[in-house]
C-alpha positions in Angstrom: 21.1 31.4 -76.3 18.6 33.2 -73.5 17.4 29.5 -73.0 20.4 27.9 -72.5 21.6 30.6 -70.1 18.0 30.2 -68.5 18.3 26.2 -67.9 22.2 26.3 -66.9 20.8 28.7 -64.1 17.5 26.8 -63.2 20.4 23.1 -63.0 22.8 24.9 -60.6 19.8 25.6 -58.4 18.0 22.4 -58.0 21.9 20.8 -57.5 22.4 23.8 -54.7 18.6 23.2 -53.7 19.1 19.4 -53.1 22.6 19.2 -51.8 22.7 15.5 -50.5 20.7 14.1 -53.4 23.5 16.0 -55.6 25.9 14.1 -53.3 24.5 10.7 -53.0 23.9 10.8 -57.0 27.8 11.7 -57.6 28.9 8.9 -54.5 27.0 6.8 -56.7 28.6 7.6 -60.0 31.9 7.5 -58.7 31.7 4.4 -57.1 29.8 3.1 -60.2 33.2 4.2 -62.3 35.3 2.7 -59.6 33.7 -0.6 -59.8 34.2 -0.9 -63.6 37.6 0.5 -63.6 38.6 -2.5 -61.0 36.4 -5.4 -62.4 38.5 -4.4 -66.0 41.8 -4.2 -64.1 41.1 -8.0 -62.6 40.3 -9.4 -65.9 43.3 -7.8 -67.6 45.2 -8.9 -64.7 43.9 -12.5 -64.7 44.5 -12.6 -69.0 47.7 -12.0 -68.6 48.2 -14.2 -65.5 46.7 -17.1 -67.2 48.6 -16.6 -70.7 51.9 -16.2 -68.6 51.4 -19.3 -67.3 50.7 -21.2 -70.6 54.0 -19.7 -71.9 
């Protein structure tokens, strides 16, 4: 458990230590996410477009 507490602690430091690389990793993430989300959304979107026109 002393080690766990030990390398939570030592992680919150190097992410306070290297604020922008902390925030250019989570920009990257998030827009990484986003992309999927929206790339799903247009197929899904496109499906039912394309089986609402066969019907």
């Amino acid at each position: 458990m002393k080690r766990l507490l030990e390398n939570i602690k030592i992680a919150f430091q190097a992410l306070f230590l290297n604020k922008l690389r902390s925030f250019l990793t989570m920009l990257g993430i998030i827009i990484g996410v986003g992309a999927v989300v929206a790339m799903l959304s247009i197929g899904t979107g496109a499906q039912q477009s394309v089986l609402g026109s066969i019907q």
